[in-house]
PQR file with spaces between the fields and no chain letter, atoms N, CA, C, O and H, PARSE charges and radii, in Angstrom:
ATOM       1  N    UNK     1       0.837   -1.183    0.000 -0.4000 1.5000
ATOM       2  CA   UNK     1       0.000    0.000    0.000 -0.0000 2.0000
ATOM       3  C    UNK     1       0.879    1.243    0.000  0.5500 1.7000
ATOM       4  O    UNK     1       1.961    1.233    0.588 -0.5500 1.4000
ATOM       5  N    UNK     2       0.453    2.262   -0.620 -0.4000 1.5000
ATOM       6  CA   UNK     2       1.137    3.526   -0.509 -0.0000 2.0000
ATOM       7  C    UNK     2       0.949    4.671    0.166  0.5500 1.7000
ATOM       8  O    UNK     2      -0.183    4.991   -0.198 -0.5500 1.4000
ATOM       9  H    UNK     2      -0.426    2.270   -1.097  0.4000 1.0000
ATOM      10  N    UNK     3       1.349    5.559    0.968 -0.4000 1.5000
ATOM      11  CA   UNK     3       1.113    6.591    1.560 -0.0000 2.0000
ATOM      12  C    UNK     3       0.077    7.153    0.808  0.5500 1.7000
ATOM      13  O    UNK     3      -0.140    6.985   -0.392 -0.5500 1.4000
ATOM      14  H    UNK     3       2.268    5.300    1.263  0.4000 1.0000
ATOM      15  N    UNK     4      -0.668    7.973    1.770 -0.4000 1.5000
ATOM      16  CA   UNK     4      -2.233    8.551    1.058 -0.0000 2.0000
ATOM      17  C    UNK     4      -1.644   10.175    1.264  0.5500 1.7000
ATOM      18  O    UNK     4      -1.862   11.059    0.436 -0.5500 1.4000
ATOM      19  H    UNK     4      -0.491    8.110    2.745  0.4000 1.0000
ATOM      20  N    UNK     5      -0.799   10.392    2.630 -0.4000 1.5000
ATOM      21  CA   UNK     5      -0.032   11.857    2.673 -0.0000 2.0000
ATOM      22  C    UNK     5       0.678   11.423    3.947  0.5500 1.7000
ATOM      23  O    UNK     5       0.721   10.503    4.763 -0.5500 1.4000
ATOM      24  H    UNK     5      -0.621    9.673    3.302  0.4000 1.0000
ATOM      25  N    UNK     6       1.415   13.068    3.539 -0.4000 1.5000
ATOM      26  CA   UNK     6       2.622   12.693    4.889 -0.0000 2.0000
ATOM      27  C    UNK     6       2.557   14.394    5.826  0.5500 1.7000
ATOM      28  O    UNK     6       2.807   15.582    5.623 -0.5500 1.4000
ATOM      29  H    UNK     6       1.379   13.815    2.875  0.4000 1.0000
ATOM      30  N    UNK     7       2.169   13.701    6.648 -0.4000 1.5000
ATOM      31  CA   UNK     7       2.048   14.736    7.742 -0.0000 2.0000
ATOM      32  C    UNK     7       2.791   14.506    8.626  0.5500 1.7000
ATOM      33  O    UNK     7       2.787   13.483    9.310 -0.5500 1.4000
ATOM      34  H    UNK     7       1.967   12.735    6.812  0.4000 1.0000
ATOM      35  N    UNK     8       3.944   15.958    8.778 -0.4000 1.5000
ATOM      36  CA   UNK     8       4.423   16.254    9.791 -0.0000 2.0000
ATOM      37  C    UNK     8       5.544   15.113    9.822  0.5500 1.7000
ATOM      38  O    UNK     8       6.240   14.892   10.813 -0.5500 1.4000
ATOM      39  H    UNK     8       3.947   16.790    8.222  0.4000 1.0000
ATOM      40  N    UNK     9       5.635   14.379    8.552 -0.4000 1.5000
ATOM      41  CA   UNK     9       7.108   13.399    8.675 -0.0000 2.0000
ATOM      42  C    UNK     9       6.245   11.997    8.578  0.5500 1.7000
ATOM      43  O    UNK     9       6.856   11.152    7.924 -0.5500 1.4000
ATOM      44  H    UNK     9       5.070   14.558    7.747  0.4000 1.0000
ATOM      45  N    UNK    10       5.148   11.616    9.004 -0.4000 1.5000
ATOM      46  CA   UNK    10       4.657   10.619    8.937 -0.0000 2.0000
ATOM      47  C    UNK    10       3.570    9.827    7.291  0.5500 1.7000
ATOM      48  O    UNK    10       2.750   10.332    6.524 -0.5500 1.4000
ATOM      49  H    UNK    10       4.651   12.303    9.534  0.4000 1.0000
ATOM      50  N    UNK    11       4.009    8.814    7.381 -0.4000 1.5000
ATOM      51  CA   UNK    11       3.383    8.177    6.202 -0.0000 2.0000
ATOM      52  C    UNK    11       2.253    7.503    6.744  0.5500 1.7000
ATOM      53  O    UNK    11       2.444    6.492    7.420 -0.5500 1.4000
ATOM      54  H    UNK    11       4.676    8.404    8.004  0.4000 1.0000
ATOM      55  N    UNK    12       0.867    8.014    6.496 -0.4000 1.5000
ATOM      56  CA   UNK    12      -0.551    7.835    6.998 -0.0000 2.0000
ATOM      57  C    UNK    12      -1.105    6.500    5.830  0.5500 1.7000
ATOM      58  O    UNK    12      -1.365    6.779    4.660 -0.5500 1.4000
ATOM      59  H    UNK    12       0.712    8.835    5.947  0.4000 1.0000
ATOM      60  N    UNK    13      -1.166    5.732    6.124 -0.4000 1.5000
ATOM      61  CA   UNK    13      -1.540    4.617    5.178 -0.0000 2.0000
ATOM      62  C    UNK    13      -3.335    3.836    5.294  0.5500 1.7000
ATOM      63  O    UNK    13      -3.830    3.358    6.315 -0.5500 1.4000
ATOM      64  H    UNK    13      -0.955    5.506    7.075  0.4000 1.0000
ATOM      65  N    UNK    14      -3.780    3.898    4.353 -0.4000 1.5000
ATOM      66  CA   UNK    14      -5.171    3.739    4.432 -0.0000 2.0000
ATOM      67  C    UNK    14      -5.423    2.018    4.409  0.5500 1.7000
ATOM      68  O    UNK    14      -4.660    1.378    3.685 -0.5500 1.4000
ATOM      69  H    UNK    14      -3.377    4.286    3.524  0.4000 1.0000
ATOM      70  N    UNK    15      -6.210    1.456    4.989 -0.4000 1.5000
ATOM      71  CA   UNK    15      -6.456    0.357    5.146 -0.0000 2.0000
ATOM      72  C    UNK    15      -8.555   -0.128    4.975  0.5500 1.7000
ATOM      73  O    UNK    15      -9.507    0.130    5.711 -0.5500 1.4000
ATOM      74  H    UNK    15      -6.830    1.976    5.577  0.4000 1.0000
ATOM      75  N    UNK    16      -8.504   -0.472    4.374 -0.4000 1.5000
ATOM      76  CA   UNK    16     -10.244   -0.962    3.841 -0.0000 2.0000
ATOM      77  C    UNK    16     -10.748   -1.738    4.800  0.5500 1.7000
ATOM      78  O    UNK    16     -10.231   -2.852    4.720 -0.5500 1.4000
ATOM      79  H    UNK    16      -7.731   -0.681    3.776  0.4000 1.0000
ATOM      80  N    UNK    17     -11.613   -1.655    5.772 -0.4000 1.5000
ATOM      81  CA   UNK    17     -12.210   -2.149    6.975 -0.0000 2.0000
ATOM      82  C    UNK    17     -13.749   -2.611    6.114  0.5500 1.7000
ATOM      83  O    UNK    17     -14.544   -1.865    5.542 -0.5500 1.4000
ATOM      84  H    UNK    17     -12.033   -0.750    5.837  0.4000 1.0000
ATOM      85  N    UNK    18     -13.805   -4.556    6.331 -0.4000 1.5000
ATOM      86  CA   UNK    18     -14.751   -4.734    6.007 -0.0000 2.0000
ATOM      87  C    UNK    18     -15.384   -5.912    6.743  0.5500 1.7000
ATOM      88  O    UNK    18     -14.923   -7.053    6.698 -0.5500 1.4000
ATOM      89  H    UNK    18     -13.159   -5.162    6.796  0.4000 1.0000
ATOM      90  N    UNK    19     -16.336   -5.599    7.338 -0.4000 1.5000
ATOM      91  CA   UNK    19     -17.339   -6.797    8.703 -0.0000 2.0000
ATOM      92  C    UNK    19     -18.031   -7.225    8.114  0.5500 1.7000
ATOM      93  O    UNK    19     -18.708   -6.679    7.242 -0.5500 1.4000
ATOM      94  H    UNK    19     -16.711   -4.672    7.374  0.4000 1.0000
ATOM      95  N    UNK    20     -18.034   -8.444    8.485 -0.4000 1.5000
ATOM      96  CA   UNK    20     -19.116   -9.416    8.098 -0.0000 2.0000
ATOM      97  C    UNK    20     -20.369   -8.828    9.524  0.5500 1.7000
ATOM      98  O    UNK    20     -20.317   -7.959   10.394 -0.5500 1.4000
ATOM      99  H    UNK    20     -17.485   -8.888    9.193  0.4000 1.0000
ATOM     100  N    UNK    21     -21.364   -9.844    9.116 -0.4000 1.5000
ATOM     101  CA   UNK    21     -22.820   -9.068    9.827 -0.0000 2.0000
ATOM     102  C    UNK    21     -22.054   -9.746   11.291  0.5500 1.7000
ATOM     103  O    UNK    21     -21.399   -8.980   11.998 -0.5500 1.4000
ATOM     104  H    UNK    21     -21.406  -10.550    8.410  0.4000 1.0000
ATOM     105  N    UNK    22     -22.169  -10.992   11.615 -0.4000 1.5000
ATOM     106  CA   UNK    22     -21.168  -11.339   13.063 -0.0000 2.0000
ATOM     107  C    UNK    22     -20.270  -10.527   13.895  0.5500 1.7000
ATOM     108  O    UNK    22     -20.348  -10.159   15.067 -0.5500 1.4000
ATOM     109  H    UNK    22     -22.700  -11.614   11.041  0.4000 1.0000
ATOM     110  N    UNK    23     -19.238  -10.317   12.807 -0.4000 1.5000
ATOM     111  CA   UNK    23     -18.293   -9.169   13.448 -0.0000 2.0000
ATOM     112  C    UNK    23     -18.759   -7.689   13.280  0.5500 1.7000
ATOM     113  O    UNK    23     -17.832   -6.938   13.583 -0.5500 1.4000
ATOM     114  H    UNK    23     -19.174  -10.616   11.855  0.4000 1.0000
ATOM     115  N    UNK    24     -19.383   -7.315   13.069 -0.4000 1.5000
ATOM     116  CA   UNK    24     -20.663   -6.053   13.351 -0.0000 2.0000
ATOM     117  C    UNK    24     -21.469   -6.229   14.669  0.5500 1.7000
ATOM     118  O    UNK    24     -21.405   -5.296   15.469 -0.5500 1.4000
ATOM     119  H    UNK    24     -20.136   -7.924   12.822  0.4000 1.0000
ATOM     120  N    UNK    25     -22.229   -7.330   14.992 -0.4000 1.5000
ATOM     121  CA   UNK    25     -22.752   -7.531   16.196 -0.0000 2.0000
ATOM     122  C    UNK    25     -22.281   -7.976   17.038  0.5500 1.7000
ATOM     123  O    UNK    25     -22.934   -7.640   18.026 -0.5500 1.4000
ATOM     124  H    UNK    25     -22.281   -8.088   14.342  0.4000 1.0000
ATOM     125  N    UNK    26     -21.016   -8.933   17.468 -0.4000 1.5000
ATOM     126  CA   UNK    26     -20.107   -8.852   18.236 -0.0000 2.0000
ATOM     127  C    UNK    26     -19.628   -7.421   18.856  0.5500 1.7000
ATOM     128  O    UNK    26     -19.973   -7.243   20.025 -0.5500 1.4000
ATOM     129  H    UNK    26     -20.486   -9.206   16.665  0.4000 1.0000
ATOM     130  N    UNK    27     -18.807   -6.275   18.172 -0.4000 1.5000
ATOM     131  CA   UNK    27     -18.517   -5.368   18.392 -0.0000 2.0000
ATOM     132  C    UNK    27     -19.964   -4.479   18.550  0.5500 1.7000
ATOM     133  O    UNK    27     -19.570   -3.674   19.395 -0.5500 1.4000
ATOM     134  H    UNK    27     -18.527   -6.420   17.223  0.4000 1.0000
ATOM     135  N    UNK    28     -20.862   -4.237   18.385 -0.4000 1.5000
ATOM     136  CA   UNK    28     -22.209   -3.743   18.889 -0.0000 2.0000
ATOM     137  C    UNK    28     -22.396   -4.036   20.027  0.5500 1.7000
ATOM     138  O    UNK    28     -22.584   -3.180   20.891 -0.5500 1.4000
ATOM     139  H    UNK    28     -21.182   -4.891   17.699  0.4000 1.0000
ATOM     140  N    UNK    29     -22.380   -5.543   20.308 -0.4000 1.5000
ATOM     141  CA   UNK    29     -22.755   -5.532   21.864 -0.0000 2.0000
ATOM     142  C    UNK    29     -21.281   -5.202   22.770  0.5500 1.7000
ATOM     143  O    UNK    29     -21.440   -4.809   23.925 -0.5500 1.4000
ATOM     144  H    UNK    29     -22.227   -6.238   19.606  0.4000 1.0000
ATOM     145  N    UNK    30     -20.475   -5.294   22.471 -0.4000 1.5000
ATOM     146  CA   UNK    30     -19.259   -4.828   23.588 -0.0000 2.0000
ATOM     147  C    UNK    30     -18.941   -3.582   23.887  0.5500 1.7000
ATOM     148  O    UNK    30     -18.087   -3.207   24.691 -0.5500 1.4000
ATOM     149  H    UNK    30     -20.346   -5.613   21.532  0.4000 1.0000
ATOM     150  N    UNK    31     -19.999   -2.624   22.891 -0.4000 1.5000
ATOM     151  CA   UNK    31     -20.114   -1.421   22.975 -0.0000 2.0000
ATOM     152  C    UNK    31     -21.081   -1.083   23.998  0.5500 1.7000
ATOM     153  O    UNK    31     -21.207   -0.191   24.837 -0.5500 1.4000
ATOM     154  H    UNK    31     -20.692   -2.928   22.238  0.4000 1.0000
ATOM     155  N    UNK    32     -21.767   -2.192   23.600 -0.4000 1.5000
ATOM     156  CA   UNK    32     -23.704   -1.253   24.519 -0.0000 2.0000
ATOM     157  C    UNK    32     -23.816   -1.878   25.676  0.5500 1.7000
ATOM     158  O    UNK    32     -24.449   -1.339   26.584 -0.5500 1.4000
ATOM     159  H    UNK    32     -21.664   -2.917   22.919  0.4000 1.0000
ATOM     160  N    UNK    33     -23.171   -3.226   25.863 -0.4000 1.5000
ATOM     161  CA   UNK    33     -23.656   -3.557   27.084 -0.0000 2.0000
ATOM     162  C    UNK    33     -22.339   -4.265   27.922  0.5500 1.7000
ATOM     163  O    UNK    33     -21.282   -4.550   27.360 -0.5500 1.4000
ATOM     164  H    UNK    33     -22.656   -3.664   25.125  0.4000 1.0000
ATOM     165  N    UNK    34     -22.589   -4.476   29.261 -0.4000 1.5000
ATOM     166  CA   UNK    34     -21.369   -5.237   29.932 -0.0000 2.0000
ATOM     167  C    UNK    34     -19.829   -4.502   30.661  0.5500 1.7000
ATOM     168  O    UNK    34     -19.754   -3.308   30.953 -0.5500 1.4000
ATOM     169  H    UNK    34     -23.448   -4.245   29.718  0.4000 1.0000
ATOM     170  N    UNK    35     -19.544   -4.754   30.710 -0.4000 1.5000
ATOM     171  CA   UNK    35     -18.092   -3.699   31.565 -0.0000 2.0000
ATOM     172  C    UNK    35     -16.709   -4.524   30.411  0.5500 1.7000
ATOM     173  O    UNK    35     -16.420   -5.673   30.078 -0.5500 1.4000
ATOM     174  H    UNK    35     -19.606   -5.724   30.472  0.4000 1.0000
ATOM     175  N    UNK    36     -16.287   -3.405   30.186 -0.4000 1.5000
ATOM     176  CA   UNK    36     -15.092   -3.917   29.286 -0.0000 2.0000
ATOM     177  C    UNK    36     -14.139   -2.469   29.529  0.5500 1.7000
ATOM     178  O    UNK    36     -14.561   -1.398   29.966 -0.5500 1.4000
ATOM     179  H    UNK    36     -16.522   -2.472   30.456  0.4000 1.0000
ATOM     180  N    UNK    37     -12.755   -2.790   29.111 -0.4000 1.5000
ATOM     181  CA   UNK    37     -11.947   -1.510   29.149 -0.0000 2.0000
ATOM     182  C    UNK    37     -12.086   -0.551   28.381  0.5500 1.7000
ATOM     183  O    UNK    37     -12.203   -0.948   27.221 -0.5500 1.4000
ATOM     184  H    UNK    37     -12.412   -3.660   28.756  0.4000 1.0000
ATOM     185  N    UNK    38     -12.143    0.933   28.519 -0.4000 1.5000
ATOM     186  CA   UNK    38     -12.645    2.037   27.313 -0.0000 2.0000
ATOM     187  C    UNK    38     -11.639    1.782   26.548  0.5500 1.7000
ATOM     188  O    UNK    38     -11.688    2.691   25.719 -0.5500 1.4000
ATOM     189  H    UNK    38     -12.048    1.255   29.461  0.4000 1.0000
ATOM     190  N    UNK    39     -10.497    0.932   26.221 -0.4000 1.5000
ATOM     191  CA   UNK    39      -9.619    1.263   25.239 -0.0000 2.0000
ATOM     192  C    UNK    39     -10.332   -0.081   24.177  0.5500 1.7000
ATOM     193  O    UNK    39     -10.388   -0.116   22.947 -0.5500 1.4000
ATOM     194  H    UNK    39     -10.458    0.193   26.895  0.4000 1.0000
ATOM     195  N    UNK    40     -10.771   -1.004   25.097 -0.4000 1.5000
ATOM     196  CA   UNK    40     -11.121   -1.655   24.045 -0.0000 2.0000
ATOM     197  C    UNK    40     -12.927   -1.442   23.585  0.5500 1.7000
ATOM     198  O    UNK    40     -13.529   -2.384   23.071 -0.5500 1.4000
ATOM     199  H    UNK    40     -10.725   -0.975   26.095  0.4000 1.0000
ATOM     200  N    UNK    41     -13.701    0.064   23.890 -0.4000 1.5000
ATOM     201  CA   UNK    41     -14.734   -0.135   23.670 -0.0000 2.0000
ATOM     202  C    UNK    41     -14.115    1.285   22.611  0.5500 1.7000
ATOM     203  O    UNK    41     -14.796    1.441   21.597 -0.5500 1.4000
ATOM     204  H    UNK    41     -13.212    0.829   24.308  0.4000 1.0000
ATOM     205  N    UNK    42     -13.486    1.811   22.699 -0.4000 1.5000
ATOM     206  CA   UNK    42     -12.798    2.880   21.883 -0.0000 2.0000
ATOM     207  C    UNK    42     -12.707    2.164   20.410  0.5500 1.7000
ATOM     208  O    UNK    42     -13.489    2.458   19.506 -0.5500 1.4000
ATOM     209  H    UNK    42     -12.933    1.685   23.522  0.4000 1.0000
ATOM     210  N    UNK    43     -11.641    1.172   20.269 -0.4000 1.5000
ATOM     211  CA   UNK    43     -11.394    0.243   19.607 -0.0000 2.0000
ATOM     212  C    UNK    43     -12.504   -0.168   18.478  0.5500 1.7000
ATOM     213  O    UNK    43     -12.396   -0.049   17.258 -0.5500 1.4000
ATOM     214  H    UNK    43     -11.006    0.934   21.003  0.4000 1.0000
ATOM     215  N    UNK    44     -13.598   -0.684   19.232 -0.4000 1.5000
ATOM     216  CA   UNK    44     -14.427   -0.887   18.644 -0.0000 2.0000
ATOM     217  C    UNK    44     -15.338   -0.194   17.758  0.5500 1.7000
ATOM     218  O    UNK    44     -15.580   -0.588   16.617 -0.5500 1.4000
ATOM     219  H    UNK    44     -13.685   -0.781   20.223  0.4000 1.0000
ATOM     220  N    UNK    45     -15.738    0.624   18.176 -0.4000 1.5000
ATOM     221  CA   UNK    45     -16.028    2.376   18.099 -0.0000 2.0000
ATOM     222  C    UNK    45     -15.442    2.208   16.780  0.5500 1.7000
ATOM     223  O    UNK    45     -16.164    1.889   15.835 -0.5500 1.4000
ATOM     224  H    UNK    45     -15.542    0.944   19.102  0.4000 1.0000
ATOM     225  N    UNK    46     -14.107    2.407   16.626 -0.4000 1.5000
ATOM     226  CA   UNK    46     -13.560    2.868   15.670 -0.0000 2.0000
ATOM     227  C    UNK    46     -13.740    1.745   14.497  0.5500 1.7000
ATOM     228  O    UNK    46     -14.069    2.182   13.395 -0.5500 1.4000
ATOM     229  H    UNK    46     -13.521    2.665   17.394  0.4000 1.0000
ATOM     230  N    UNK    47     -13.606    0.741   14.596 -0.4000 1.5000
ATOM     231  CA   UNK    47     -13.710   -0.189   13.663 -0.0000 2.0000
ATOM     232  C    UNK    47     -15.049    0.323   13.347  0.5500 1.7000
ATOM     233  O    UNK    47     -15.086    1.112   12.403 -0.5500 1.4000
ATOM     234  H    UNK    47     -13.339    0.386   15.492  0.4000 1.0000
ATOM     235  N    UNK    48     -16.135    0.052   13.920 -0.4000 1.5000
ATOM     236  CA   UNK    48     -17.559    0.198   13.306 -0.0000 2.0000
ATOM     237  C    UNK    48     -17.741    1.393   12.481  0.5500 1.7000
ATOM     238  O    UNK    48     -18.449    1.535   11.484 -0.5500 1.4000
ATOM     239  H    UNK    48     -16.105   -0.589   14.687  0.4000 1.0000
ATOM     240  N    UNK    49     -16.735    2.489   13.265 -0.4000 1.5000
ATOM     241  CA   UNK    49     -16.853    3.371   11.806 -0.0000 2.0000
ATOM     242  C    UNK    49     -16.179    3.601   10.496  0.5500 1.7000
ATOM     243  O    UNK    49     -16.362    4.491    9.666 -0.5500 1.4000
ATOM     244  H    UNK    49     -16.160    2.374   14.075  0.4000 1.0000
ATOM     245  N    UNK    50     -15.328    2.555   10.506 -0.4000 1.5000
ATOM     246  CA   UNK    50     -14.330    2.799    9.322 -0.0000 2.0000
ATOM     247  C    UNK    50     -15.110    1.593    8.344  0.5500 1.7000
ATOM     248  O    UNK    50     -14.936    1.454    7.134 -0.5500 1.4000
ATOM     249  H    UNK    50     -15.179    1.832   11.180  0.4000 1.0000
ATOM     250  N    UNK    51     -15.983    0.799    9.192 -0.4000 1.5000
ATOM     251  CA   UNK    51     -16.410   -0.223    8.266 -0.0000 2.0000
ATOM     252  C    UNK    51     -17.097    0.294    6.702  0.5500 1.7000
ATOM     253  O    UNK    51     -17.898    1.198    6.466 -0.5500 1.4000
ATOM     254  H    UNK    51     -16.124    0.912   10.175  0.4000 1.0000
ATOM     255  N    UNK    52     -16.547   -0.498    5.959 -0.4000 1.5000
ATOM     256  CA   UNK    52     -16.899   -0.265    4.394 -0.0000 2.0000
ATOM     257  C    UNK    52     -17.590   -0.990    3.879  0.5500 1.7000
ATOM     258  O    UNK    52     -17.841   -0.812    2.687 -0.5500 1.4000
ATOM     259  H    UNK    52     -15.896   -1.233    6.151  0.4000 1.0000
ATOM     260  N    UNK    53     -18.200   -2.166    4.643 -0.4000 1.5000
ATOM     261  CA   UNK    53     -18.973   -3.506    4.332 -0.0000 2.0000
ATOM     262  C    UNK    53     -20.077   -3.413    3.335  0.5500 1.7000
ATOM     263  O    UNK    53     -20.089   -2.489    2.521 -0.5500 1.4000
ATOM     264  H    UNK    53     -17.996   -2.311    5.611  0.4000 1.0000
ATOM     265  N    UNK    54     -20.965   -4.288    3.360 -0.4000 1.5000
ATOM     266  CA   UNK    54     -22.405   -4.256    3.263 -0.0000 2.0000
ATOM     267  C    UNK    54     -23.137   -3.899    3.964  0.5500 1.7000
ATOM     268  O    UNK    54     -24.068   -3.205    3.557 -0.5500 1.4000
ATOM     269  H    UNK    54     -20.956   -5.038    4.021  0.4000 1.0000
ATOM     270  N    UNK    55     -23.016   -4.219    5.252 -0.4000 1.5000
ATOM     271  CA   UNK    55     -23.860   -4.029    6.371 -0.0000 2.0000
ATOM     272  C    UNK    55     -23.544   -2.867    7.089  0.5500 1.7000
ATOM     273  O    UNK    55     -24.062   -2.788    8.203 -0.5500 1.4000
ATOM     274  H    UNK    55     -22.260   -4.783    5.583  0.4000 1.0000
ATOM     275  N    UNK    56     -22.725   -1.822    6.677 -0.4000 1.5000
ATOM     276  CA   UNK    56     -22.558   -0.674    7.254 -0.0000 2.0000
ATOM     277  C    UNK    56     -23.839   -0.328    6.837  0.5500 1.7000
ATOM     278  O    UNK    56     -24.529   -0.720    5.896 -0.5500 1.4000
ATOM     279  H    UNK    56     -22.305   -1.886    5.772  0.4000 1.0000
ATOM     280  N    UNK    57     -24.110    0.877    8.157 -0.4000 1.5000
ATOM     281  CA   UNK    57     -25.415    2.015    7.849 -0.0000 2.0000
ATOM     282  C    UNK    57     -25.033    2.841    6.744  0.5500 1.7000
ATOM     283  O    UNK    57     -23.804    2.860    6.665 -0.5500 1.4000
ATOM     284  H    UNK    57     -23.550    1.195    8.922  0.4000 1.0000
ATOM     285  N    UNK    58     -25.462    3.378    6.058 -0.4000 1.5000
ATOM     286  CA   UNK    58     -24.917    4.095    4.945 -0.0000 2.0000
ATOM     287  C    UNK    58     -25.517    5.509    5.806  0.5500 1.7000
ATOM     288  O    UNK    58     -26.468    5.447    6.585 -0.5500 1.4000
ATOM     289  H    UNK    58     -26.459    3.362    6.122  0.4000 1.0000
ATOM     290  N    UNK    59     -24.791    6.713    5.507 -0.4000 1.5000
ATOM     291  CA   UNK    59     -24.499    7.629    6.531 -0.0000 2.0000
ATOM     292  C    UNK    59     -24.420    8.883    5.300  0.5500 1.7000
ATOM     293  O    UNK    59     -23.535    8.822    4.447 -0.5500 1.4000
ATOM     294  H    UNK    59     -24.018    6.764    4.874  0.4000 1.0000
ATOM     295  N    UNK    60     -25.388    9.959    5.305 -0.4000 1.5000
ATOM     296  CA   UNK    60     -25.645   10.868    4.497 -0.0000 2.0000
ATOM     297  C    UNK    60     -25.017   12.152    5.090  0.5500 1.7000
ATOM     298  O    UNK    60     -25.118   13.223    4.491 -0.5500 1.4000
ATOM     299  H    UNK    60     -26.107   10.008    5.998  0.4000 1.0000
């Protein structure tokens, strides 16, 4: 993969995030319910929004 830009010295590299419907609701519930560490509900967070899937919400 190739740098997308370089900021500040760094090479920012883009990566295609894609969930199946499982790994969408897995990470849904470790978000909404239960006690887990904020780094790993952060984590999650973030995956669900970078997702590019099918089953992403499509977001206007």
């Amino acid at each position: 993969m190739s740098p997308i830009f370089n900021l500040w010295g760094l090479n920012m590299k883009k990566y295609i995030v894609t969930l199946t419907k499982d790994e969408r609701e897995t990470l849904r519930a470790l978000t909404s319910k239960g006690k887990h560490k904020s780094q790993k509900i952060l984590h999650a967070l973030i995956l669900l929004g970078c997702d590019e899937g099918e089953y992403q919400i499509k977001r206007s």
